[in-house]
NUPAVO-915320 format. One record per residue (C-alpha): residue number from 1; x, y, z; residue in three letters. Coordinates in pm, 1 decimal. Example, Ala and Ser with C-alpha at 12.3 -4.5 7.8 and 13.67 -1.06 7.14 Angstrom:
// NUPAVO-915320
PAMI     i          x          y          z    aa
PAMI     1     1230.0     -450.0      780.0   ALA
PAMI     2     1367.0     -106.0      714.0   SER
// end
This chain:
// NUPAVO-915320
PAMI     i          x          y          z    aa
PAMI     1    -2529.6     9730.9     7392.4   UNK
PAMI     2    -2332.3     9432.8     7561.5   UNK
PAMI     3    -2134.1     9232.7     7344.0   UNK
PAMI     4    -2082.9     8840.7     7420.3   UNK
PAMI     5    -1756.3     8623.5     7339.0   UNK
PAMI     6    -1834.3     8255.2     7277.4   UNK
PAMI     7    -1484.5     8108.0     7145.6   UNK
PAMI     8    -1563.6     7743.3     7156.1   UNK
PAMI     9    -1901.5     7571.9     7192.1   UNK
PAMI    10    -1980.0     7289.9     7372.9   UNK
PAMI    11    -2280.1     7089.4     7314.8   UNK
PAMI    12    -2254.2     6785.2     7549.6   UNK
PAMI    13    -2428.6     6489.2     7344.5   UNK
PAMI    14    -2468.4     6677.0     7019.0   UNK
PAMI    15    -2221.4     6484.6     6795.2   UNK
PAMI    16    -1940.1     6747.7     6684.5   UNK
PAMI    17    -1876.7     6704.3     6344.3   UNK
PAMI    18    -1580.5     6961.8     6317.9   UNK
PAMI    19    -1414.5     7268.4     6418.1   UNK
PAMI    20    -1329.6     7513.8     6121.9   UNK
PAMI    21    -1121.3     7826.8     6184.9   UNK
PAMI    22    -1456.8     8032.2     6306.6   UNK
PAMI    23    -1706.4     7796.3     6290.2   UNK
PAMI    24    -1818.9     7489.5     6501.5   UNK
PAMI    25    -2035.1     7191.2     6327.2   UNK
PAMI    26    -2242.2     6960.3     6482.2   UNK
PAMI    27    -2401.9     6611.6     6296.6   UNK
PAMI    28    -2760.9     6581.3     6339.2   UNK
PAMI    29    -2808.3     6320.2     6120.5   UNK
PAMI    30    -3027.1     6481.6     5855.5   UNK
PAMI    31    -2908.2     6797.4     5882.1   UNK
PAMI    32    -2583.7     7039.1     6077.0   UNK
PAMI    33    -2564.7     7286.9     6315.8   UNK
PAMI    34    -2342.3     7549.7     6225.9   UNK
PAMI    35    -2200.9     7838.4     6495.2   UNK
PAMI    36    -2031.8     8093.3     6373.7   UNK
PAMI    37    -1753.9     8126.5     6724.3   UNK
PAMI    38    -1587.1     8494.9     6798.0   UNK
PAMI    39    -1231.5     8334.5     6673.6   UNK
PAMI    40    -1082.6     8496.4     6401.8   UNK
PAMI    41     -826.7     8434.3     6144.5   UNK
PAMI    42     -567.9     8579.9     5933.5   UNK
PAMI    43     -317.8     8413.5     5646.5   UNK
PAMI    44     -495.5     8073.5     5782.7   UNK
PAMI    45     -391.2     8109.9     6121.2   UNK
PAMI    46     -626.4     8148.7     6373.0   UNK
PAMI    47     -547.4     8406.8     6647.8   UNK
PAMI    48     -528.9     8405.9     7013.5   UNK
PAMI    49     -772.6     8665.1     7102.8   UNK
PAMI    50    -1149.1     8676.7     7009.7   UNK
PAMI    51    -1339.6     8972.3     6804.4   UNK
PAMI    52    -1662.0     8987.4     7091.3   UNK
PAMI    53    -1989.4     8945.9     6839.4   UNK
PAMI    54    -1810.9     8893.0     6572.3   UNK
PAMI    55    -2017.5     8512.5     6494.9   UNK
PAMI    56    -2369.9     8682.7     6558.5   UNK
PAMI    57    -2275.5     8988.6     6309.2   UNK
PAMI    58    -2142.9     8737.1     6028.4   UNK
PAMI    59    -2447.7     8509.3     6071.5   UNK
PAMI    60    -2683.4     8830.9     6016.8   UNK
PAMI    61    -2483.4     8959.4     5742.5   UNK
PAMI    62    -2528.3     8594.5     5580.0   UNK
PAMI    63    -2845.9     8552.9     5656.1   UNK
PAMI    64    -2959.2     8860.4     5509.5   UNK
PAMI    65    -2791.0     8794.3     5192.1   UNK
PAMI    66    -2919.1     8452.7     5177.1   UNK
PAMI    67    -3264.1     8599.6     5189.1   UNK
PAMI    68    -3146.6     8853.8     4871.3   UNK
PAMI    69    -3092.9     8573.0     4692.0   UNK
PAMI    70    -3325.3     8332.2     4718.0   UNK
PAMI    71    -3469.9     8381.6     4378.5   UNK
PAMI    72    -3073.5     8341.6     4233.6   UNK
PAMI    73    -3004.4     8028.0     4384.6   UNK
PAMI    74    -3112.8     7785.1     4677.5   UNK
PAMI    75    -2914.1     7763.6     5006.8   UNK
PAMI    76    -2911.2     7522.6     5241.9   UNK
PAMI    77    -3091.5     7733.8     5525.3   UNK
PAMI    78    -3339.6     7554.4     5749.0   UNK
PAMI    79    -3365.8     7780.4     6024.0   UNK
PAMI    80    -3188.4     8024.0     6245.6   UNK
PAMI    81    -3399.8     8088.9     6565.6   UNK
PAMI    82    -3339.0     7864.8     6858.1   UNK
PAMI    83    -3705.0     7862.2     6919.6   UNK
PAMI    84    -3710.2     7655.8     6526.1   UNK
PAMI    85    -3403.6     7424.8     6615.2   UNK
PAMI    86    -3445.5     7075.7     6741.1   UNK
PAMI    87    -3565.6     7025.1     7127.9   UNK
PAMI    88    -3211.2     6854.8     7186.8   UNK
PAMI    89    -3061.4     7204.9     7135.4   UNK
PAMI    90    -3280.8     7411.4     7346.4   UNK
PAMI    91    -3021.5     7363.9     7683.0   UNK
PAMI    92    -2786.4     7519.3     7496.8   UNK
PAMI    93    -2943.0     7880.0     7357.2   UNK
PAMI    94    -2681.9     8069.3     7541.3   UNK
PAMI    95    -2418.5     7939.7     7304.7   UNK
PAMI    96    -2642.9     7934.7     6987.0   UNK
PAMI    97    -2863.8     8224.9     7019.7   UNK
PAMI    98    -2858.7     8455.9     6686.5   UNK
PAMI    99    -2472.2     8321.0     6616.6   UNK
PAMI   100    -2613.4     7957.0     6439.2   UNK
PAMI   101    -2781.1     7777.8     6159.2   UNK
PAMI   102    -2947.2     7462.2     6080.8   UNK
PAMI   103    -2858.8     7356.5     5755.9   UNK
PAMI   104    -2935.7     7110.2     5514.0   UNK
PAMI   105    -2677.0     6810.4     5474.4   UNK
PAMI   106    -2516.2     6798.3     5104.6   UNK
PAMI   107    -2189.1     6721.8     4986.8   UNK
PAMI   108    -1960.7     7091.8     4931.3   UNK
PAMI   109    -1738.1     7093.9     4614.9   UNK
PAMI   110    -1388.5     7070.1     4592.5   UNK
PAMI   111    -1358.9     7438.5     4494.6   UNK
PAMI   112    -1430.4     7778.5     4623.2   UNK
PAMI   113    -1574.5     8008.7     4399.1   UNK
PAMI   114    -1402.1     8368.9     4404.7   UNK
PAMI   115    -1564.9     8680.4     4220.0   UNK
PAMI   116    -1315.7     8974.7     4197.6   UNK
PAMI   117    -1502.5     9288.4     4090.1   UNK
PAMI   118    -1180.3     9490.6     4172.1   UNK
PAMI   119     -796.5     9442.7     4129.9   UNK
PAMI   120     -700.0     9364.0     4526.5   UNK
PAMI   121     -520.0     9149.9     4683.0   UNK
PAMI   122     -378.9     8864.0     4533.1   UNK
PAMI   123     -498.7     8911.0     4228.1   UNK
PAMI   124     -327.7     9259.5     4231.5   UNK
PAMI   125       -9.3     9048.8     4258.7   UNK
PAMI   126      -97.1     8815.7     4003.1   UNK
PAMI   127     -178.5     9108.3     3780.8   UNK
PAMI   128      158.7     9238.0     3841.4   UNK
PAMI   129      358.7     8963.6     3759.7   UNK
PAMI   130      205.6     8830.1     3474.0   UNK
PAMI   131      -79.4     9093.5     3335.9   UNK
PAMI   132     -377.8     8859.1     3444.6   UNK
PAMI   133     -512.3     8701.5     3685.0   UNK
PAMI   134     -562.1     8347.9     3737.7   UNK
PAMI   135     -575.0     8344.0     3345.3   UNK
PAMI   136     -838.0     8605.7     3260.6   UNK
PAMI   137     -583.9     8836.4     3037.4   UNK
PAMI   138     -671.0     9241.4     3139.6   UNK
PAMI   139     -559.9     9538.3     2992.0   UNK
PAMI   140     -272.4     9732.1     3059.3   UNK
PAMI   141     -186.2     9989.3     3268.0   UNK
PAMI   142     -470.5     9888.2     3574.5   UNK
PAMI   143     -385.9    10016.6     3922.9   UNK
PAMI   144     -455.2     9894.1     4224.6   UNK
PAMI   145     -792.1     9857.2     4312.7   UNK
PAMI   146     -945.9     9936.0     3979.6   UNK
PAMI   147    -1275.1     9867.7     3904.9   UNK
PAMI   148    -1325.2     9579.1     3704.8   UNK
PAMI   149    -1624.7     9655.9     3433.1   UNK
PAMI   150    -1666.1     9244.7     3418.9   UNK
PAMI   151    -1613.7     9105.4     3766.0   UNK
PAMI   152    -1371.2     8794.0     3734.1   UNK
PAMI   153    -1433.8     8404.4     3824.2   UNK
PAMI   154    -1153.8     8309.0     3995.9   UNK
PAMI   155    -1173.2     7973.7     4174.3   UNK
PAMI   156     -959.4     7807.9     4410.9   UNK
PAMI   157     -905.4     7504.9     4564.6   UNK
PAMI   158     -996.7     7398.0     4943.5   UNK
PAMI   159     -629.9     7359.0     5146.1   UNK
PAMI   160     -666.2     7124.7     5485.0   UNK
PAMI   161     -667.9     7342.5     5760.0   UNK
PAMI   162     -386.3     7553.9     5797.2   UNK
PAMI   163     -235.9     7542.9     5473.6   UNK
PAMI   164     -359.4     7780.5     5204.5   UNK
PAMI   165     -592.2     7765.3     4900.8   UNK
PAMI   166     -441.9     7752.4     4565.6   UNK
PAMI   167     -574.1     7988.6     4295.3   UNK
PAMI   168     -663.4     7806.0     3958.0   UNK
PAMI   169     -830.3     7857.8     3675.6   UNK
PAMI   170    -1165.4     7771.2     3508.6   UNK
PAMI   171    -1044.5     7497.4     3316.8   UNK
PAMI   172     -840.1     7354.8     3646.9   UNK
PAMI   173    -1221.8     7408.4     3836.8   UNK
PAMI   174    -1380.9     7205.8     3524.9   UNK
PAMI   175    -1177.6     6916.7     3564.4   UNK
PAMI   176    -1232.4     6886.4     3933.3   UNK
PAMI   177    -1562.3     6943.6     4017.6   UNK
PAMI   178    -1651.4     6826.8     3649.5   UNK
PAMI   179    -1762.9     7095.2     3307.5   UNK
PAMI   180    -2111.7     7128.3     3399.9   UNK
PAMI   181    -2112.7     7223.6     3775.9   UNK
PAMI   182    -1788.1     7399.2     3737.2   UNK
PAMI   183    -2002.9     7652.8     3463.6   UNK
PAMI   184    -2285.4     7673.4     3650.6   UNK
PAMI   185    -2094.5     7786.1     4011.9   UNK
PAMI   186    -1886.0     8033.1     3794.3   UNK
PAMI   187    -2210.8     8206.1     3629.6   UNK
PAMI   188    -2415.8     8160.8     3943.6   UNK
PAMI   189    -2140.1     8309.8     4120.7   UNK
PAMI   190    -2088.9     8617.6     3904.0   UNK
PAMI   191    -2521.1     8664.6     3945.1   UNK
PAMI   192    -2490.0     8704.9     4306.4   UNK
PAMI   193    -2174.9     8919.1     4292.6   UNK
PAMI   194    -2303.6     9181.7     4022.3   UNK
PAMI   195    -2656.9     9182.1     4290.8   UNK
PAMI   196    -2484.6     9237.5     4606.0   UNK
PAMI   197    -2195.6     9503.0     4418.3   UNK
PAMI   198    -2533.0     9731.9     4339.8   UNK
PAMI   199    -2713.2     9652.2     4660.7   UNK
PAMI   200    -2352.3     9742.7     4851.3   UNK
PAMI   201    -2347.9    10014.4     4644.7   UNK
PAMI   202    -2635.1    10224.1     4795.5   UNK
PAMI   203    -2545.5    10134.9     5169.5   UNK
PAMI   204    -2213.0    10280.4     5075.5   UNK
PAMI   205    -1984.0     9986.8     5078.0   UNK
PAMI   206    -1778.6     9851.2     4800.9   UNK
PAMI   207    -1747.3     9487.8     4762.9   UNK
PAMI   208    -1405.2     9449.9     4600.6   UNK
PAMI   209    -1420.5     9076.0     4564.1   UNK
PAMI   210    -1581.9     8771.3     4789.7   UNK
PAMI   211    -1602.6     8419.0     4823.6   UNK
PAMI   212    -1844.3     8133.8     4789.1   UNK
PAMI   213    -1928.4     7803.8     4839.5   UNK
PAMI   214    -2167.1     7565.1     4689.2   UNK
PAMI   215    -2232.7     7205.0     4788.6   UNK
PAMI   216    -2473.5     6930.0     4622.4   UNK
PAMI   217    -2828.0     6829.2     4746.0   UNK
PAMI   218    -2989.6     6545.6     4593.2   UNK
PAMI   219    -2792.2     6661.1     4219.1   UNK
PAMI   220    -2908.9     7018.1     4300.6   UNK
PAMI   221    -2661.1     7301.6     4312.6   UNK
PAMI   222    -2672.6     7491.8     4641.9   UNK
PAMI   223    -2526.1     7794.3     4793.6   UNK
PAMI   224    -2375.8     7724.3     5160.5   UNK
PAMI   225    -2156.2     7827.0     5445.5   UNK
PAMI   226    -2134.7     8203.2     5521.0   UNK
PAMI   227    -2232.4     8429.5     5210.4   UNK
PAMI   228    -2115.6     8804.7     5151.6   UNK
PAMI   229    -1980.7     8846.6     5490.9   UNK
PAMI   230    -1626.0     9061.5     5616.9   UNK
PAMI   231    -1441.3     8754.9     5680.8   UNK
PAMI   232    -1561.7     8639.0     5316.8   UNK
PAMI   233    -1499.3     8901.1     5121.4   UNK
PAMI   234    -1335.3     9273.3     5070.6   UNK
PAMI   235    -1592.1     9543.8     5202.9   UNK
PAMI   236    -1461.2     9901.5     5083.5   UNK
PAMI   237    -1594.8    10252.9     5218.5   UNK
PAMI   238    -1693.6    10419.9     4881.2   UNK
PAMI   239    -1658.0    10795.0     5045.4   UNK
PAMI   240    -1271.3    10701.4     5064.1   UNK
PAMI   241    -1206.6    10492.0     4749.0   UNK
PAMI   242     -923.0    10581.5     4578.4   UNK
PAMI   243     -760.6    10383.3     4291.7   UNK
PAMI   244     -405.3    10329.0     4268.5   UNK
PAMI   245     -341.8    10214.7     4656.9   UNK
PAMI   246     -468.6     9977.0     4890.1   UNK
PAMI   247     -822.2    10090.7     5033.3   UNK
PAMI   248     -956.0    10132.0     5367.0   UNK
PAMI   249    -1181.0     9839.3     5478.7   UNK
PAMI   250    -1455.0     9686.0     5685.7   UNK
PAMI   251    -1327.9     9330.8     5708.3   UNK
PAMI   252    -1021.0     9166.1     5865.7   UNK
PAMI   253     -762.9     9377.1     5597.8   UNK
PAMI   254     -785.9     9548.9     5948.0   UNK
PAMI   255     -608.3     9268.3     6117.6   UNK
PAMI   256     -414.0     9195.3     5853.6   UNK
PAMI   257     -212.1     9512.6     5793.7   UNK
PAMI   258     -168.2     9545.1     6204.2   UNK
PAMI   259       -6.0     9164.6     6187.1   UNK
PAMI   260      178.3     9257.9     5899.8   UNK
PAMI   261      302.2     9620.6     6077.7   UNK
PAMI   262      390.6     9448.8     6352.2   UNK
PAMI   263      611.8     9191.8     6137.6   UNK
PAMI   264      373.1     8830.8     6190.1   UNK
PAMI   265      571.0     8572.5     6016.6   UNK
PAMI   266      210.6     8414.1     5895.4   UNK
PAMI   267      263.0     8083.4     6091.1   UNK
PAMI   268      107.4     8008.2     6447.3   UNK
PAMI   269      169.2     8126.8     6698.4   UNK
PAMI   270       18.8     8450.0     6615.8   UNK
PAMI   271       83.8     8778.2     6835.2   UNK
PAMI   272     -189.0     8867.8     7057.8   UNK
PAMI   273     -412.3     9190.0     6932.1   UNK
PAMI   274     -412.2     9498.5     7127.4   UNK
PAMI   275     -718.2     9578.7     7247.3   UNK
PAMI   276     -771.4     9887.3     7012.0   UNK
PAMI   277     -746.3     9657.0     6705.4   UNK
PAMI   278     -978.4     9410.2     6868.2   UNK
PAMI   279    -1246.2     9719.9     6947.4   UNK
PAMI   280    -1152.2     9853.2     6598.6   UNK
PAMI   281    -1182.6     9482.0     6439.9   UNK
PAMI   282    -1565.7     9444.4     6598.6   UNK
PAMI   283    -1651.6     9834.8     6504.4   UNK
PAMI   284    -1577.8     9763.2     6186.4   UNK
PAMI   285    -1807.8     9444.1     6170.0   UNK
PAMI   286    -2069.5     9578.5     6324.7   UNK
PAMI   287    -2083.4     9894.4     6055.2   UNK
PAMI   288    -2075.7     9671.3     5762.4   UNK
PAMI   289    -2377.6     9465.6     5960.4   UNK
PAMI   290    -2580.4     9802.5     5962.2   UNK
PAMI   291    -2495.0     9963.9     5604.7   UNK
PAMI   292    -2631.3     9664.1     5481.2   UNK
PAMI   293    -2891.7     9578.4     5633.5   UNK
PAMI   294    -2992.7     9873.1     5796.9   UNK
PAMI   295    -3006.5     9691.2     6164.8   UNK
PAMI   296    -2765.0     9631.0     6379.8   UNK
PAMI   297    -2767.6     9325.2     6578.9   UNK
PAMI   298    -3057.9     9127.5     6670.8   UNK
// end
């Protein structure tokens, strides 16, 4: 199989509404066009070299999971085929084709909602220093990368881009995205997590923690952006896990622990990937796209 980069999109005449860190929005008017790009990030810096299908393998994983859910909570999915999209977007199906969605418009909260099922990351640190994390109080004596029996809610805020997300806690989420949403994302949240931990489960993957966003349509709650995916979350092989040290993964802790072995001082510029950890980056991808769904791409 081929693989395809497409760092940057250009739709001449499609209004762009923004450029994310891996994703490219476009405004039309009722709803957006969302393509997932090859870029990639690490510590909120995006890097100089591409992961080649790395958009079109994070749009199927999300896509699939969106469909797992539906019955847990609505998304704002409209469609996902080029053939669907709007005849103004036809010209462009080389750039959009099985890497894009057309969403519904709605206004995304002020938090992100974070579901730790396992003590990674910074929450590892956080348990270290002060025996919880992000106030949830745990036992003593936890390892790294424990299982935890009740996965956490652990929300953050959104940082501008290039700065990073602050951790908080549920009362912090309550007072700024109000009680009532704030307790509904949290439980919601946890739903999906404790589906997608069993579903993981029998492809073989461990899903350590993830993250989530919600917006508002109309007053409804709605699940949005990218859902479940390797650059969202912590995707563990479970024929290798091993409490009490970090874990080998399926998601950018690839990239990560390169940058860091190679000394990255977590601001831009970053260092340019060899191509080993690029090939190793999309590998990796691309097996977490076919435990789960038991396809590779389309």
């Amino acid at each position: 199989m081929s693989s395809s980069v497409v760092v940057q999109t250009n739709l001449e005449g499609i209004p762009l509404k923004a450029r994310g860190k891996v994703r490219d929005i476009y405004d039309l008017g009722e709803n957006l066009l969302i393509v997932a790009t090859d870029r990639l990030s690490a510590f909120d810096v995006i890097l100089p070299d591409p992961i080649p299908d790395k958009g079109k393998i994070l749009t199927q994983i999300s896509l699939y999971w969106f469909q797992a859910m539906a019955d847990l909570t609505p998304n704002h999915l409209v469609a996902h085929r080029v053939d669907d999209f709007p005849a103004s977007l036809k010209p462009f199906r080389g750039q959009l084709e099985g890497r894009s969605m057309l969403v519904r418009k709605c206004e995304p909260l002020p938090i992100e909602a974070i579901v730790r099922g396992y003590l990674a990351g910074s929450g590892w640190a956080d348990y270290q220093q002060t025996g919880a994390v992000c106030g949830h109080a745990l036992p003593k004596g936890l390892r790294e990368s424990d299982r935890l029996e009740e996965p956490l809610f652990t929300p953050s805020t959104k940082a501008e881009l290039g700065d990073h997300d602050l951790n908080i806690d549920l009362a912090q989420a309550e007072k700024i995205a109000g009680v009532e949403v704030a307790r509904t994302v949290a439980a919601r949240a946890i739903a999906i997590y404790k589906r997608a931990r069993e579903m993981a489960a029998k492809a073989g993957i461990i899903i350590a923690d993830t993250k989530f966003e919600f917006g508002l349509k109309n007053g409804e709650l709605i699940l949005i952006d990218e859902v479940l995916t390797p650059d969202s979350s912590r995707f563990w092989p479970a024929d290798d896990y091993q409490p009490g040290r970090s874990q080998k993964s399926f998601d950018k802790q690839y990239v990560r622990d390169w940058l860091e072995s190679v000394g990255f001082n977590k601001k831009p510029p970053a260092p340019k990937l060899p191509p080993e950890i690029i090939e190793g980056t999309r590998a990796r991808y691309l097996e977490a796209l076919t435990r789960l769904s038991g396809r590779g791409l389309d």
